[in-house]
C-alpha positions as CSV (number, residue, x, y, z in Angstrom):
1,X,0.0,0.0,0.0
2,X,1.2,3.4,-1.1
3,X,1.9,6.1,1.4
4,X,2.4,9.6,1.6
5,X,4.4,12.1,3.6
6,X,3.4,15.9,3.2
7,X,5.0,18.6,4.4
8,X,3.2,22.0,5.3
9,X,5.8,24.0,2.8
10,X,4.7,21.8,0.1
11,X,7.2,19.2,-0.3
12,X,6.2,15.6,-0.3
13,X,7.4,12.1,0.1
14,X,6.2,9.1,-1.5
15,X,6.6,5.7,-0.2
16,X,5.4,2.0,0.9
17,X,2.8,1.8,4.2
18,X,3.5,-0.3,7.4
19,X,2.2,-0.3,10.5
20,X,-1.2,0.9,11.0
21,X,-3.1,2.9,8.3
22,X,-4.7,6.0,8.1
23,X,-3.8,10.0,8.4
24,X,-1.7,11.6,11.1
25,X,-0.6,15.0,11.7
26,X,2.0,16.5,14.1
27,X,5.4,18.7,13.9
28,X,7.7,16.1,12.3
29,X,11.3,15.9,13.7
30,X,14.3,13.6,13.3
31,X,16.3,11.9,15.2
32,X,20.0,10.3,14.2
33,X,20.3,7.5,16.6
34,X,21.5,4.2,15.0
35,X,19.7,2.0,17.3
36,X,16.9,2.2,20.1
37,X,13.9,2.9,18.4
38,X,11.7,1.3,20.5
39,X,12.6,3.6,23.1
40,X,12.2,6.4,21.0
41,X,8.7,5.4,19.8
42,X,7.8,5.0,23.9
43,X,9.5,7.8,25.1
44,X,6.5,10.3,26.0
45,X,8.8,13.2,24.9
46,X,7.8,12.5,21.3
47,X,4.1,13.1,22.2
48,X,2.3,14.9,19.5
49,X,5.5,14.1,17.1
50,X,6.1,12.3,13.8
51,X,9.5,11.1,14.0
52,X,12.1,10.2,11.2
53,X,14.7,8.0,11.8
54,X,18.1,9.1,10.1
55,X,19.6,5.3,10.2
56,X,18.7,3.6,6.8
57,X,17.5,0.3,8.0
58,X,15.3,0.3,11.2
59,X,13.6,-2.7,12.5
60,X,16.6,-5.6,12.5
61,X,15.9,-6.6,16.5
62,X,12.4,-6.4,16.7
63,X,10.3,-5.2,20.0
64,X,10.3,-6.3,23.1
65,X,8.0,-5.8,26.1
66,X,11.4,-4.7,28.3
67,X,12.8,-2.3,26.0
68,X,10.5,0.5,26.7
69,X,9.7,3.8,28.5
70,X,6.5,3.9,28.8
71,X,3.5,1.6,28.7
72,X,2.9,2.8,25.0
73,X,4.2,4.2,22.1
74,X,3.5,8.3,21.7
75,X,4.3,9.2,18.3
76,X,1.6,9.7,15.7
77,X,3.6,8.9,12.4
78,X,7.0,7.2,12.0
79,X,8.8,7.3,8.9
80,X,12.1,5.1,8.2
81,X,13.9,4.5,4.6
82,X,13.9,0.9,4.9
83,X,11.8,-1.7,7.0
84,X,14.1,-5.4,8.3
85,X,11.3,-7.1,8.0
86,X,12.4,-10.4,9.5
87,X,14.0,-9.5,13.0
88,X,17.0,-11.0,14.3
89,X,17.2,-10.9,18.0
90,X,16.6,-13.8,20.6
91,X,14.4,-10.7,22.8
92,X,12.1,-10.2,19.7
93,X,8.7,-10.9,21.1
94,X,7.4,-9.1,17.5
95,X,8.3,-6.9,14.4
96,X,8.4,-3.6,14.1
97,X,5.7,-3.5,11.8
98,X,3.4,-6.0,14.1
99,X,3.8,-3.2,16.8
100,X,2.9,-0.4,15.1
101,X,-0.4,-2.1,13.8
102,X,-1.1,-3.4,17.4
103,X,-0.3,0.6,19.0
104,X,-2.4,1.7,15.9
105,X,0.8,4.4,14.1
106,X,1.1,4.5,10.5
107,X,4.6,4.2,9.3
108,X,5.7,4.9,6.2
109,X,9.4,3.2,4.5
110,X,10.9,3.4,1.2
111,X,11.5,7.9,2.1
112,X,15.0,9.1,1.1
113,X,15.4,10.4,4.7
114,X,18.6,11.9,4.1
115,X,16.6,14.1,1.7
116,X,14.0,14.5,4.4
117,X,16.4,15.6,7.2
118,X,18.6,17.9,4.9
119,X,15.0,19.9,4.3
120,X,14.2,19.8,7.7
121,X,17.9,21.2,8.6
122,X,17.1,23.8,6.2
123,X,13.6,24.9,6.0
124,X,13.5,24.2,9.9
125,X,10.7,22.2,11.9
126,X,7.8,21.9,10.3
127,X,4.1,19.8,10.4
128,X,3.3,17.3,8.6
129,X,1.0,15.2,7.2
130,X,1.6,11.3,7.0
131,X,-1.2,9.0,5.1
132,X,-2.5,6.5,3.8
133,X,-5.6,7.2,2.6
134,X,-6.0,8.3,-1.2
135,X,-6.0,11.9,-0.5
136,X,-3.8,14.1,-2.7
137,X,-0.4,15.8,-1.8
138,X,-2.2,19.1,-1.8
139,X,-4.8,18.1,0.2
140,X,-2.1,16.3,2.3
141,X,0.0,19.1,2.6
142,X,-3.2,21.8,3.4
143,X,-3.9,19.0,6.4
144,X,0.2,19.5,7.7
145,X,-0.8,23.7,7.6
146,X,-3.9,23.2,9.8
147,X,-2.9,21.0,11.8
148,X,-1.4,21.5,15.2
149,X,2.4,22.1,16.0
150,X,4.1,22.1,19.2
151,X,4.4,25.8,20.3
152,X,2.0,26.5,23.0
153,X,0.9,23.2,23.2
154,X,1.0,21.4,26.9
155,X,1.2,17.6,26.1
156,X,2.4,17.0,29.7
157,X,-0.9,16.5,31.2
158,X,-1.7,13.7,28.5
159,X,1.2,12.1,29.9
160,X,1.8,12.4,33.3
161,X,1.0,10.6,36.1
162,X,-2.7,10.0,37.4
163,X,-1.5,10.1,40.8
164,X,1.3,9.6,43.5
165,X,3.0,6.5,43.5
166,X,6.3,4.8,45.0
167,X,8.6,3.8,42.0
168,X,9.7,-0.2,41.8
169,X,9.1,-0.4,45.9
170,X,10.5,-4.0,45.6
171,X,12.9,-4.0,43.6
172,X,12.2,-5.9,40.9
173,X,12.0,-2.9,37.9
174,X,15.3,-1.6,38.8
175,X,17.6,-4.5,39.4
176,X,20.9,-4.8,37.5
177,X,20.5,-7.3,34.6
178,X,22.9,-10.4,33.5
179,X,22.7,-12.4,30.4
180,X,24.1,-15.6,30.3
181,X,23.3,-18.1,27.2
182,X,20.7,-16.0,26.0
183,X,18.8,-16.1,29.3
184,X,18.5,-12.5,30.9
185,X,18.0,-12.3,34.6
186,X,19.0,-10.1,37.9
187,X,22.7,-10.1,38.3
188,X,23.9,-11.3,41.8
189,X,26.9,-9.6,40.6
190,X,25.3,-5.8,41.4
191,X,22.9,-5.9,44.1
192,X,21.0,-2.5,44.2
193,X,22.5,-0.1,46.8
194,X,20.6,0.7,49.5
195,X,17.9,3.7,49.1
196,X,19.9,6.4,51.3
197,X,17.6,9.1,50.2
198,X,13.7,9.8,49.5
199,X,13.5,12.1,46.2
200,X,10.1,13.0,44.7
201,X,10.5,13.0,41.5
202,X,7.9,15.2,38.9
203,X,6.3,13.2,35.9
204,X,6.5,15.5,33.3
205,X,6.1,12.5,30.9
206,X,9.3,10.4,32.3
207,X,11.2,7.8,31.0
208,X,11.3,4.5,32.7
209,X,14.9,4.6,32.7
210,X,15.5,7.3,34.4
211,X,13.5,5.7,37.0
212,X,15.4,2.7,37.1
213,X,18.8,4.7,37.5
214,X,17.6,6.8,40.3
215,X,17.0,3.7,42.3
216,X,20.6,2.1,41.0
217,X,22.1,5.5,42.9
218,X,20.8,4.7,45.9
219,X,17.3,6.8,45.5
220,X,13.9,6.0,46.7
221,X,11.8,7.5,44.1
222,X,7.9,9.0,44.7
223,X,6.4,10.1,41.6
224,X,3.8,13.1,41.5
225,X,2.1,14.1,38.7
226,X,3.2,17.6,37.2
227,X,0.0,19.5,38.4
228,X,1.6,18.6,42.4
229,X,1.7,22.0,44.1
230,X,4.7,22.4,46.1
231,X,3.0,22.2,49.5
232,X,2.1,18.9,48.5
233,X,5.5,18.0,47.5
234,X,7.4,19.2,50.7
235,X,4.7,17.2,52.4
236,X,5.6,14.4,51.3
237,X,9.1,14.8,53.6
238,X,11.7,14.5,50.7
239,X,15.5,14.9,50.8
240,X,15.7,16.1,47.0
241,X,13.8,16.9,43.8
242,X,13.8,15.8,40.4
243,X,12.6,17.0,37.2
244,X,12.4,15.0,34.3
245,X,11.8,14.8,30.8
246,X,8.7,15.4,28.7
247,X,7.0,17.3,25.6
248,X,5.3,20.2,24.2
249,X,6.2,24.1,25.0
250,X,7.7,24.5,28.0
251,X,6.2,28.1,28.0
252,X,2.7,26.3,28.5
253,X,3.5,25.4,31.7
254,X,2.8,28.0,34.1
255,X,2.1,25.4,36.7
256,X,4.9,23.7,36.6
257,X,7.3,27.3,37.2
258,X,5.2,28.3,40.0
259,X,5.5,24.9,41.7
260,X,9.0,24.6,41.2
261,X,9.6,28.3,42.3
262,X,8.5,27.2,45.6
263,X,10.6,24.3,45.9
264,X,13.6,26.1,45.0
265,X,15.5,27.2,48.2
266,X,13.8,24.5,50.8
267,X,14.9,21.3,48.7
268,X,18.1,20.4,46.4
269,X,16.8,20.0,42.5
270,X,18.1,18.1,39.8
271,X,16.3,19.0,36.3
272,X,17.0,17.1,33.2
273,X,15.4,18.1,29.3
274,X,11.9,19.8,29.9
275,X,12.9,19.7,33.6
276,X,15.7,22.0,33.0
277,X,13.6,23.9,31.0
278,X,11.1,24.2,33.4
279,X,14.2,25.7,36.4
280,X,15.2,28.2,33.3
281,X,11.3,29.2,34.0
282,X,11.7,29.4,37.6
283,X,14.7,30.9,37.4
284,X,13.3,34.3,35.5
285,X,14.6,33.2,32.5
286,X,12.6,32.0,29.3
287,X,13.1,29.5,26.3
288,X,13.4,29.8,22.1
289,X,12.4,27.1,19.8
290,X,15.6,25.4,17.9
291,X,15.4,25.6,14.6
292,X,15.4,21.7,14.3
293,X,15.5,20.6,17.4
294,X,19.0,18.2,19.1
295,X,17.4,14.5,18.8
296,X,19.9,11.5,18.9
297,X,22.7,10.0,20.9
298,X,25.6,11.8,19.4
299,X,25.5,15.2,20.5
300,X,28.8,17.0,21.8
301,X,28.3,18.8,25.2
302,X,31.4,20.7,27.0
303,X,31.4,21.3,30.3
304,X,32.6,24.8,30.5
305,X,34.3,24.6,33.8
306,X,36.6,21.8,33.4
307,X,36.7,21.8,29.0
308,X,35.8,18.0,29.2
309,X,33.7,16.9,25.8
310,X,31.0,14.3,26.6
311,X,29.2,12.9,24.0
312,X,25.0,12.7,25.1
313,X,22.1,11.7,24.2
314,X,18.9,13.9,23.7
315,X,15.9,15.0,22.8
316,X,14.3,18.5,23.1
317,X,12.8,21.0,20.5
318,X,13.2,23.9,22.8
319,X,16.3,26.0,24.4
320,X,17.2,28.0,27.8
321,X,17.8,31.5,26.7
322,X,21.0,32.4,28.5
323,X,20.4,36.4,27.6
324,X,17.7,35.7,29.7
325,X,18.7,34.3,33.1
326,X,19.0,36.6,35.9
327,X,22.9,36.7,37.4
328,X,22.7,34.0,39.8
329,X,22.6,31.2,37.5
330,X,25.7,30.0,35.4
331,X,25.6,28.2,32.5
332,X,28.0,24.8,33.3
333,X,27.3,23.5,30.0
334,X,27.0,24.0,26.3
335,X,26.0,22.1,22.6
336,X,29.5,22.1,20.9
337,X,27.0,22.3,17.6
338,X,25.0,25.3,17.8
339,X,26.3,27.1,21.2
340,X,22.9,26.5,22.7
341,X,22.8,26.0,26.5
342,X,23.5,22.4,28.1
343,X,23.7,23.3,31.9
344,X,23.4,25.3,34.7
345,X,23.6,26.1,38.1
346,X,21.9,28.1,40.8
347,X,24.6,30.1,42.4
348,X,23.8,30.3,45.6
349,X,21.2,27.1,46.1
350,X,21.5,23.4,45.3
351,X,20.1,23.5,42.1
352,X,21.5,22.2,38.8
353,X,19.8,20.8,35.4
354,X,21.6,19.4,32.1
355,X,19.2,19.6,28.5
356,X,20.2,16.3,28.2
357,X,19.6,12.8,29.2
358,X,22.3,11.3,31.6
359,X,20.4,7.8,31.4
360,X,21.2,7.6,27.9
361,X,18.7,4.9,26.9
362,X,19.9,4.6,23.7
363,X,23.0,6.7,23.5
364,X,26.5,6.7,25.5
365,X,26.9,6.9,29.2
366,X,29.4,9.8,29.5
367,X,26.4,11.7,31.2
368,X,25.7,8.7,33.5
369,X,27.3,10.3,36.5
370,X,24.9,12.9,37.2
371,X,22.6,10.8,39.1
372,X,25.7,10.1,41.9
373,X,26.3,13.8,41.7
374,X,22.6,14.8,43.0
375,X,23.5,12.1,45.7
376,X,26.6,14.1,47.0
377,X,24.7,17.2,46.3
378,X,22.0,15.7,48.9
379,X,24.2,14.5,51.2
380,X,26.1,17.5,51.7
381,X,23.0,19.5,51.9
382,X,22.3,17.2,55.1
383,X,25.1,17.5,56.5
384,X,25.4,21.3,56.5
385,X,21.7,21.1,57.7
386,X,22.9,19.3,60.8
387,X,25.7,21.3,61.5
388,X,23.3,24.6,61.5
């Protein structure tokens, strides 16, 4: 079955359906990792977004029911230049195409996506319009132009949480994993640590993994949705805070700035992607949309106080502002690409955020440390506490 792929400028894409049929709209981005697209299609992040993988052949290993970040998928259209249709992987409980029929997402192979991301790197983000119904490319394309985009759009409260919970309270989700002749099970090798320190951490639409490597730092994690006032939160007794990852404008979340505002000065904070947004928010400061967005897990980050490179992974349409942000914060960090702001750091309060992903999830680890980092950050808070 033919498929189509309509941008709102007017360019189009012709190709071969898989998955699900049917028409979808949403801002269409792209994103240059080589592996882990299941956890790109699950990652809540991509709410509201039709994404293009960059790799030409997506689908070799299948789906799993472990490799995910969410319950379900969240994008509305994916679009790949060639399907593996017979997956190679002793995990593979189905094919790629199998699990886009089942989550009901059209897909669409057989798209010159180097093409596609040169536009896109060009023209800039854009909606678009992915089908499989016989509609023509101009009435394709005048779907992309009415359709709606991502600015101003708050696509956290599709995703968060329903309500407070305690992450993984026996251990099980978060255990250290071990495969040994093609059996995976929980390594005896690396026990969990014990949970040293209570965090709530905010859903704005959060990956399991990052939930999984709070708890390997020696975190015990309560999850509140992202409408949780910060009464509520302190409530709830904790030693730190965490922010996490999610989609849409960060602009539309007044909410979430006032509720962090609160926090900030009673509680150490860790933000990471929308999170970190969010703090720039609470801060005073404000946030741009990228031209194209940083989606992928090969993005250079230095550190600008000790000139270390680490290579990251992330995804995130939107950017702090650093003209913007008052002069207690510093910018620790920066996109060795495009200049854009990575890091930062209140001052004067335990508060620090990255744009990126430390969990990686796919990507490279060189972020990993992060999580140990709030732990010191913690620690030493309670410590000075005690001595006041």
């Amino acid at each position: 079955m033919k498929a189509l792929l309509a941008l709102e400028d007017g360019r189009s894409f012709e190709g071969e359906s898989f998955g699900a049929t049917g028409t979808r709209v949403g801002e269409i981005c792209f994103n240059t990792a080589m592996t882990g697209y299941q956890e790109v299609l699950t990652d809540p992040s991509y709410r509201g977004q039709i994404v293009a993988m960059t790799y030409p052949l997506i689908g070799n290993y299948g789906t799993n029911s472990l490799d995910q970040e969410s319950r379900l998928p969240h994008v509305r259209g994916f679009v790949i230049e060639e399907l593996s249709e017979v997956p190679s992987n002793w995990r593979s409980e189905m094919s790629l195409d199998e699990y886009l029929r089942r989550w009901d997402i059209p897909g669409v192979q057989g798209v010159d996506t180097r093409a596609l991301t040169r536009h896109l790197r060009t023209r800039g983000a854009m909606k678009a319009c992915l089908t499989t119904d016989e509609i023509s490319p101009t009435e394709a394309t005048q779907r992309a132009v009415e359709g709606e985009g991502v600015i101003g759009m708050d696509y956290v409260r599709e995703v968060t949480a329903p309500a407070i919970y305690e992450w993984d309270p026996d251990d099980r989700l978060s255990q250290f994993w071990s495969v040994t002749n093609g059996n995976a099970s929980a390594s005896p090798k690396q026990p969990l640590p014990p949970a040293r320190f209570h965090i709530v951490a905010y859903d704005y639409g959060m990956k399991e993994n990052i939930l999984r490597r709070l708890r390997q730092n020696g975190f015990r994690v309560t999850v509140v949705p992202a409408t949780t006032g910060a009464d509520e939160t302190l409530a709830l007794n904790p030693d730190g805070i965490f922010l996490s990852n999610g989609p849409g404008d960060p602009a539309a979340l007044p909410y979430a700035h006032e509720a962090v505002r609160g926090l900030m000065g009673k509680k150490p904070i860790f933000g990471v992607c929308l999170g970190h947004q969010i703090l720039g928010f609470a801060f005073g400061g404000s946030t741009f949309k990228l031209k194209f967005g940083h989606r992928g897990a090969n993005q250079p980050v230095k550190d600008l106080r000790t000139g270390k490179v680490a290579i990251t992974s992330q995804n995130h349409g939107f950017a702090v502002d650093p003209a913007s942000l008052p002069s207690n914060i510093e910018v620790t960090h920066i996109n060795l690409n495009d200049g854009t702001v990575e890091g930062m750091r209140h001052k004067g309060l335990p508060i620090f955020s990255v744009q990126y992903h430390p969990e990686a999830a796919p990507g490279p680890h060189d972020a990993s440390y992060f999580f140990a980092q709030f732990a010191d950050l913690i620690d030493k808070e309670k410590q000075s506490n005690r001595a006041n």
